[in-house]
C-alpha positions as CSV (number, residue, x, y, z in Angstrom):
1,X,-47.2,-67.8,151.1
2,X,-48.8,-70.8,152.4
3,X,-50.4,-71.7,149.2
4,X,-48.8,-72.4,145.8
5,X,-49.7,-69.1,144.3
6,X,-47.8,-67.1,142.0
7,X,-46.6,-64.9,144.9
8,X,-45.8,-67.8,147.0
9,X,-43.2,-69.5,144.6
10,X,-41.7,-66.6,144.4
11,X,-41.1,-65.7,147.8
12,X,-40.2,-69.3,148.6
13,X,-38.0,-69.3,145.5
14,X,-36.1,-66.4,146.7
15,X,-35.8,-68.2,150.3
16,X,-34.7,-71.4,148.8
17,X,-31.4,-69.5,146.8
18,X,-30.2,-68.3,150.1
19,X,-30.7,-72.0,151.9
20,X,-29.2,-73.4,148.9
21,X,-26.2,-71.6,149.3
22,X,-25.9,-72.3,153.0
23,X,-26.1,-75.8,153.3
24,X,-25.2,-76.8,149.4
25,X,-21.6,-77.6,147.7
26,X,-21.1,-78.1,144.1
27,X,-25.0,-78.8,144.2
28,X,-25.2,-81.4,146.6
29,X,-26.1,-80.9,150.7
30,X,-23.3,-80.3,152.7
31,X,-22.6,-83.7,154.8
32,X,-20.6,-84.0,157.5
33,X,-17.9,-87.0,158.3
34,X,-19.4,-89.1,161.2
35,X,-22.7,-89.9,160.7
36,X,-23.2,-88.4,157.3
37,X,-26.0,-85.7,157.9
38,X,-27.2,-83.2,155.9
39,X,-30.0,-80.3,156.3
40,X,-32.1,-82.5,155.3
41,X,-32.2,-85.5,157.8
42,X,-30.1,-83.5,160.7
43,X,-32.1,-83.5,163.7
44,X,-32.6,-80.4,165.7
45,X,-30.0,-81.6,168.9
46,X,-27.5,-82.7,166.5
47,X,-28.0,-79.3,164.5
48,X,-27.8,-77.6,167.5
49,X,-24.8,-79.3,169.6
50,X,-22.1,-78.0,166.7
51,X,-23.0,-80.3,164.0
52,X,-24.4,-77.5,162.0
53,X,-20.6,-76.4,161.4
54,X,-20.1,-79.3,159.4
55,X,-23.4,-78.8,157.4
56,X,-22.8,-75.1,156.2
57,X,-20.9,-74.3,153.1
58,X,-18.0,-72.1,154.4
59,X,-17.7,-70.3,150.9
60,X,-21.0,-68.7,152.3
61,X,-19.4,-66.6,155.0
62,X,-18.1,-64.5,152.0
63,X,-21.9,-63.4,151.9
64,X,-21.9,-62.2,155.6
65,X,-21.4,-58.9,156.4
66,X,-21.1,-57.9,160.4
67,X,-22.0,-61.4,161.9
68,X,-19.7,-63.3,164.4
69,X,-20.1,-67.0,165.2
70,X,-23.2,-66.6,167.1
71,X,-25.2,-64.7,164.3
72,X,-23.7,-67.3,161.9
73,X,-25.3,-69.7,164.0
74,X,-28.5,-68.1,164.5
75,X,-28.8,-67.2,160.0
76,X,-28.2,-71.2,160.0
77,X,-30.8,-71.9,162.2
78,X,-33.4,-69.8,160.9
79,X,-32.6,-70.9,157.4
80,X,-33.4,-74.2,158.4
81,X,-36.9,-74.0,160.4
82,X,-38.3,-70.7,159.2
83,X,-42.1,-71.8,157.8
84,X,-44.1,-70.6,155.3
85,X,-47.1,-67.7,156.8
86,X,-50.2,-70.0,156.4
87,X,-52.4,-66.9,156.5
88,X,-52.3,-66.3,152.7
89,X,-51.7,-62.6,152.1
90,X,-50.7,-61.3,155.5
91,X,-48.1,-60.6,157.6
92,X,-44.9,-61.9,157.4
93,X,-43.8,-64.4,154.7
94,X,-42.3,-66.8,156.9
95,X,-42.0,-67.0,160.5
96,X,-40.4,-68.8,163.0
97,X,-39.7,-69.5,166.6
98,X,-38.1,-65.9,167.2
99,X,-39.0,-63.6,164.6
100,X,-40.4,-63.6,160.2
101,X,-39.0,-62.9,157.2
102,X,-40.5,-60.6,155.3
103,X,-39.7,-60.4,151.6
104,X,-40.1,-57.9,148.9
105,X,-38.7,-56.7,145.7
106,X,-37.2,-53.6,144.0
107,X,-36.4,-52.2,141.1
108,X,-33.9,-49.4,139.6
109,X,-36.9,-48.8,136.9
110,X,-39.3,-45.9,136.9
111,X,-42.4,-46.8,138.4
112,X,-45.9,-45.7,138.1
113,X,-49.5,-46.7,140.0
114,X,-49.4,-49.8,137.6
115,X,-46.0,-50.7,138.9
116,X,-42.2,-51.2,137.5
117,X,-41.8,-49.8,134.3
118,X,-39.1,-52.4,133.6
119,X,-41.8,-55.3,135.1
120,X,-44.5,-54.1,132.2
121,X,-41.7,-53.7,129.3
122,X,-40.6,-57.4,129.8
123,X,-43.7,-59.0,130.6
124,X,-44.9,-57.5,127.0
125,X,-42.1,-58.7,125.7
126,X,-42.5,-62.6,126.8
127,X,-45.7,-62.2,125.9
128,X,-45.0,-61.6,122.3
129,X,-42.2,-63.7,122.0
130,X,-44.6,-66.8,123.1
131,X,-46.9,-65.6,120.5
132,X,-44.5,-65.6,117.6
133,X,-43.0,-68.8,118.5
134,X,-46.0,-70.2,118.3
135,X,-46.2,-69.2,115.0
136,X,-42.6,-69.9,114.0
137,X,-42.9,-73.5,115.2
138,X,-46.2,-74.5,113.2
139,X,-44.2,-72.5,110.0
140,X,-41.2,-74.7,110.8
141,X,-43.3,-78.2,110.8
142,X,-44.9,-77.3,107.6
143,X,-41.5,-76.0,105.4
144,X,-38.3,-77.8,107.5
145,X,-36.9,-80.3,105.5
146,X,-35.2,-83.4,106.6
147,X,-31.7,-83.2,108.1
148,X,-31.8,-79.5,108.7
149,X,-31.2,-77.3,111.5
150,X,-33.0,-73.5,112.1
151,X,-32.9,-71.0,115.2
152,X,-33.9,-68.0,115.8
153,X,-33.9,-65.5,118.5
154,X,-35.3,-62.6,120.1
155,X,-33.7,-59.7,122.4
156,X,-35.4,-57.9,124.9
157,X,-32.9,-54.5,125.6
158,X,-33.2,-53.0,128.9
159,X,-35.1,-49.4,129.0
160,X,-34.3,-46.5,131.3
161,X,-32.5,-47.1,134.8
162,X,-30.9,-45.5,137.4
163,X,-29.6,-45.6,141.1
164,X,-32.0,-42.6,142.2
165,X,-35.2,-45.1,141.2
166,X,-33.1,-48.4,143.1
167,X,-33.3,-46.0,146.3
168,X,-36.3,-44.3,145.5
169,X,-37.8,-48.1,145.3
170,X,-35.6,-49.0,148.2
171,X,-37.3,-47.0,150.5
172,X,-40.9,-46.8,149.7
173,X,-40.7,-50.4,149.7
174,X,-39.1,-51.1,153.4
175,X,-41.8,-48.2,154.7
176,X,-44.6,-50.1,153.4
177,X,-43.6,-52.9,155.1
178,X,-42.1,-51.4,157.9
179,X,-45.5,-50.2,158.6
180,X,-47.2,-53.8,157.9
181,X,-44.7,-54.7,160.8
182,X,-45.9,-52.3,163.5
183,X,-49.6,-53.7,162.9
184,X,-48.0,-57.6,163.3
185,X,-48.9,-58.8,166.3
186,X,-47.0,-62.0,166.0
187,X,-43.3,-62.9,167.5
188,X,-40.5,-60.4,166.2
189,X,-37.8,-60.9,168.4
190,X,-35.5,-60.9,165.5
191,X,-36.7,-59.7,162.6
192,X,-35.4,-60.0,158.5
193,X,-36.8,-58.5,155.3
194,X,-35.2,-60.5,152.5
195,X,-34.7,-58.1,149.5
196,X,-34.6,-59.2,145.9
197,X,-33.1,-57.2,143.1
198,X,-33.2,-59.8,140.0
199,X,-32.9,-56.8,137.1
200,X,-28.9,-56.6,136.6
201,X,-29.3,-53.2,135.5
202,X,-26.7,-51.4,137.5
203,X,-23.3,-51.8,138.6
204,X,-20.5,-50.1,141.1
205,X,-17.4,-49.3,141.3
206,X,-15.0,-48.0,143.6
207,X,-13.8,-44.6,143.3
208,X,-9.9,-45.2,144.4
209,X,-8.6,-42.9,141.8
210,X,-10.6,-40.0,142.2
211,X,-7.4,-37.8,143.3
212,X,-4.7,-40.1,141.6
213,X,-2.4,-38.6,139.7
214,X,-2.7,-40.1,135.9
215,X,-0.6,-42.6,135.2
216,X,0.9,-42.9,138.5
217,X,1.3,-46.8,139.4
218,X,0.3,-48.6,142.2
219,X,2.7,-51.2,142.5
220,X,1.0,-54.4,143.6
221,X,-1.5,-52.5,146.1
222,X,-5.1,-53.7,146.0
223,X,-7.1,-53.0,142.8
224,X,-10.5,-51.0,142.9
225,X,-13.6,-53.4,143.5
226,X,-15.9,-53.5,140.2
227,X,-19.3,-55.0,140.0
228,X,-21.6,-55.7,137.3
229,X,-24.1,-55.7,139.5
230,X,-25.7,-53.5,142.3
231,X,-24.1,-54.8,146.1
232,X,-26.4,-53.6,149.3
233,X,-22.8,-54.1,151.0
234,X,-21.5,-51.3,149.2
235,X,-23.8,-48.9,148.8
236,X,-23.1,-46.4,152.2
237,X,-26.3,-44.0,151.5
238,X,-28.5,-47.3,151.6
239,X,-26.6,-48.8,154.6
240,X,-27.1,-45.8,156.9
241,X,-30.6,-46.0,156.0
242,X,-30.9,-49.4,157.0
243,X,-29.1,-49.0,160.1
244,X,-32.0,-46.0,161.5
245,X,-34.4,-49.4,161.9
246,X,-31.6,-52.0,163.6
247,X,-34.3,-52.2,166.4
248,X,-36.8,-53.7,164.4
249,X,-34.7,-55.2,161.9
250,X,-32.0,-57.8,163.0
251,X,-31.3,-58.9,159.6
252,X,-31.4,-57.9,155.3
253,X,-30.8,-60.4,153.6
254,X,-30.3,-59.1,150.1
255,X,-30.3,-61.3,146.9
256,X,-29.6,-60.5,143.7
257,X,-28.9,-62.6,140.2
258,X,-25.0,-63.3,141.1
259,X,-25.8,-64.3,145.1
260,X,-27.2,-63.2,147.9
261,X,-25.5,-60.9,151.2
262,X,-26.8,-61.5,154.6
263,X,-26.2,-57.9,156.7
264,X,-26.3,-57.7,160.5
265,X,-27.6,-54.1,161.1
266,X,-26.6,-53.3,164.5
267,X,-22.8,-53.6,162.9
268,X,-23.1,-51.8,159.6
269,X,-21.2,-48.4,161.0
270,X,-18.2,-51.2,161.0
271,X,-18.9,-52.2,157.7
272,X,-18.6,-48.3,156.9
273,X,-15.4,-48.4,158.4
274,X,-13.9,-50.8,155.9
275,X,-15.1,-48.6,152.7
276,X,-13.0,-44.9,152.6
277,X,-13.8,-44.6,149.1
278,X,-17.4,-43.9,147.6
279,X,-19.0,-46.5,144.9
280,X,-20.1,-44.8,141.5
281,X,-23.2,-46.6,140.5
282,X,-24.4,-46.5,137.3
283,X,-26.8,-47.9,134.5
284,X,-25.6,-50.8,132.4
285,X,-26.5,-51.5,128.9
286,X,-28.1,-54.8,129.3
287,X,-29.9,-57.2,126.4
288,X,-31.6,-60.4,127.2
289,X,-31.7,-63.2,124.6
290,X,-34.3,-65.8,124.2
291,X,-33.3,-68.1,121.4
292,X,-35.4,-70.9,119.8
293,X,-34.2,-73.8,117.7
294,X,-35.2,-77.0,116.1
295,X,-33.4,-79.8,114.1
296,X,-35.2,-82.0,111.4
297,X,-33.7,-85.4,110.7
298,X,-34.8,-88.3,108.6
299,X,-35.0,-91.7,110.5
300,X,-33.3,-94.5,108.2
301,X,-34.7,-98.2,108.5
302,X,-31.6,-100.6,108.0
């Protein structure tokens, strides 16, 4: 939290993404035409009197589900102030003048007393990979001749994963905070739990053609959404969920490997209203590759 720790870069890492993408184009800060600030040097009157229009990245709003203008505003201006909790291990993440974020992760892995199944699997899995590496690169020093090139890889494949453990992780996970939220007595005015699914194990998609008639066309009516990853936005069992706590939660802010969705809760039964069809969700088949390579090359004196 308030300290570099393990935990801390995490959490701050996760915060960062979502900032990034609200005041960052094509990797640079947003600047706007007059005076040419950015969320970096903006002061707060000139964020505050409509300059922050000009500093967020409008591709963003495509991430925001049930805001209007006001909300918009208020996201922006919590992105930019929220603070890191300088009581290390407590009670919210971050906080700010109104409210905390509160962040926490999940996973669509079984998991045990000792945690995510998937969290254990690829942890022993770097693990051995930085051992034989080391052993690969002292072999490779010793027997690599000049003007060569070697590689060499290793693939970590996913084990078993499904949308029952995603919910089932879901919702022990927003309880335990939940209750770690009616012992805060700090501000929460507005309050967000930022959720980070970074596993890629599941995707959706729509079921549009559940009573179609095969091979029955569609002329050029809109196609069935497909992701390769798991969307908060889309997933109506989860949503409902949510929306029991839009008392104590203003905000999810949900981030994932593709991107991140910011969801107003109060607004999610119009969100509902926008999705007639159910999403299938299902397990991918997912491998990570860690590839290591080295080229040997003689120096020539001329």
């Amino acid at each position: 939290m308030g300290q570099t720790t393990q935990r801390g870069i995490k959490e701050q890492n996760c915060l960062d993404l979502v900032k990034r993408g609200f005041f960052w184009r094509d990797d640079v800060p947003c600047e706007e035409p007059f005076g040419h600030r950015t969320i970096l040097n903006v002061t707060d009157d000139e964020f505050n009197n409509g300059l922050w229009q000009w500093l967020v990245n409008h591709e963003c709003y495509k991430s925001c589900f049930g805001l209007l203008e006001d909300d918009r505003f208020e996201i922006a201006s919590i992105l930019r102030t929220a603070k890191p909790n300088e009581r290390l291990s407590e009670f919210p993440d971050f906080i700010f003048r109104k409210g905390f974020i509160e962040h926490f992760q999940i996973t669509s892995s079984k998991t045990t007393r000792k945690g995510a199944e998937h969290k254990k699997d690829e942890q022993a899995f770097k693990s051995a990979v930085q051992k034989e590496q080391e052993e690969v690169r002292k072999q490779w020093e010793h027997e690599m001749e000049c003007n060569t090139l070697r590689s060499t890889s290793w693939t970590f494949e996913y084990g078993a994963h499904s949308y029952e453990d995603l919910k089932k992780s879901f919702q022990d996970s927003w309880e335990k905070h939940l209750q770690s939220l009616e012992k805060y007595n700090g501000t929460k005015e507005i309050g967000i739990f930022m959720i980070e699914y970074d596993e890629s194990a599941l995707g959706m998609i729509e079921c549009v053609y559940t009573d179609w008639i095969n091979g029955m066309s569609q002329g050029d009516m809109r196609k069935q959404e497909d992701f390769k990853n798991y969307r908060l936005s889309r997933d109506k069992k989860i949503l409902n969920y949510i929306y029991q706590f839009k008392d104590k939660i203003r905000y999810v802010i949900y981030v994932y490997r593709d991107g991140f969705e910011i969801i107003r809760t109060d607004n999610i039964p119009y969100l509902l209203k926008l999705m007639p069809w159910d999403y299938m969700i299902y397990p991918m088949i997912v491998q990570e590759r860690q590839t290591m390579s080295c080229i040997r090359w003689e120096m020539k004196n001329e």
